[in-house]
C-alpha atoms as a printed R data frame, in Angstrom:
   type eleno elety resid chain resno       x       y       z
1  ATOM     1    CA   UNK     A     1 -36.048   3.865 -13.403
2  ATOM     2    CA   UNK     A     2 -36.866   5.952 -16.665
3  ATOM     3    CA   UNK     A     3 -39.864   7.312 -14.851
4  ATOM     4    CA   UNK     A     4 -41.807   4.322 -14.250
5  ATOM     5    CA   UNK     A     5 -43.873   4.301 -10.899
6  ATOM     6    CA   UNK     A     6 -43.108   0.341 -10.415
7  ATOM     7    CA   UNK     A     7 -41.668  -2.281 -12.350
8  ATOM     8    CA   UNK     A     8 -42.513  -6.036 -11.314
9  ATOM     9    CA   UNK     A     9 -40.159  -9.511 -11.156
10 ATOM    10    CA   UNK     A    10 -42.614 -12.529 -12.585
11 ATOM    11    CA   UNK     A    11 -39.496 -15.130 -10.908
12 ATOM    12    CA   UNK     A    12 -40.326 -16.852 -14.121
13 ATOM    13    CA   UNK     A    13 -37.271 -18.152 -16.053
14 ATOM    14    CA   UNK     A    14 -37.728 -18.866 -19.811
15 ATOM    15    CA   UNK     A    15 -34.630 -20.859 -20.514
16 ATOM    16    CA   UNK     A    16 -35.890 -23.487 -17.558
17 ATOM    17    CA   UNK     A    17 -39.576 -23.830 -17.977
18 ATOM    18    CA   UNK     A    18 -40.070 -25.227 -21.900
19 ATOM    19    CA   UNK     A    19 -43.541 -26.835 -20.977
20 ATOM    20    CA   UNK     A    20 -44.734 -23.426 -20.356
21 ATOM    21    CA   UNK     A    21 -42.550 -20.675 -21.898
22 ATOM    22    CA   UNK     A    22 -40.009 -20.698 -25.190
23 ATOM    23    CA   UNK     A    23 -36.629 -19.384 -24.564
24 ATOM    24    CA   UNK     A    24 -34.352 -17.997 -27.764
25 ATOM    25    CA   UNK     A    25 -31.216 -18.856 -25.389
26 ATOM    26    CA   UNK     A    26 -32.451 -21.957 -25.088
27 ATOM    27    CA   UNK     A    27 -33.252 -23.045 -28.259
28 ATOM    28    CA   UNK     A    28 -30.486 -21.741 -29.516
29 ATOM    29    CA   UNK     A    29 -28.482 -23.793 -27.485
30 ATOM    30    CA   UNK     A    30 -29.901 -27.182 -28.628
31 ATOM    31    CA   UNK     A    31 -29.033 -25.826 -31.958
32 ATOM    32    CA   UNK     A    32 -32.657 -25.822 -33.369
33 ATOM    33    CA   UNK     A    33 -33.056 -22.627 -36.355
34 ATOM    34    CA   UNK     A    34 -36.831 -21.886 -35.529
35 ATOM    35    CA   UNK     A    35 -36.388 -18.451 -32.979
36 ATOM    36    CA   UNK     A    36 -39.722 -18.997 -32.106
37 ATOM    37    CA   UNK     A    37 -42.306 -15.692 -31.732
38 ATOM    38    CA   UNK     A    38 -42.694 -13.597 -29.204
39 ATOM    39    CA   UNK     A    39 -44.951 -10.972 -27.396
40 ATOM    40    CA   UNK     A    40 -44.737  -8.524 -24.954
41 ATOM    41    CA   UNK     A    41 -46.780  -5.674 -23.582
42 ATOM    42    CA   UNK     A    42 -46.618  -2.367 -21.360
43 ATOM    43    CA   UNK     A    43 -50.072  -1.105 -19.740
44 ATOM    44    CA   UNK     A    44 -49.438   2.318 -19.189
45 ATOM    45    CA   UNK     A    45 -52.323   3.683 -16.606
46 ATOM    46    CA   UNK     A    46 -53.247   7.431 -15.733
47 ATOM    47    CA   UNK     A    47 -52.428  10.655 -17.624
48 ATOM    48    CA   UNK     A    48 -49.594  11.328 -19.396
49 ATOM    49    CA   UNK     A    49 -46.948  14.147 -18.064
């Protein structure tokens, strides 16, 4: 897909893990107005082209 060698499934599911994880669907849902922060990040490995 789009050129990428792999791309992995975690199984982890934001909306049903709040202890661990924060879910915008979630919190949206309760009806609270913070959204919460987020990060993500891609590790790209090897040479380009």
């Amino acid at each position: 897909a789009a050129g990428l060698a792999a791309v992995y499934d975690t199984g982890l599911d934001t909306y049903a893990d709040p202890d661990r994880l924060f879910s915008f669907r979630r919190n949206t849902h309760r009806g609270h107005r913070d959204y919460g922060r987020n990060v993500s990040a891609i590790c790209l490995t090897g040479e380009a082209g």
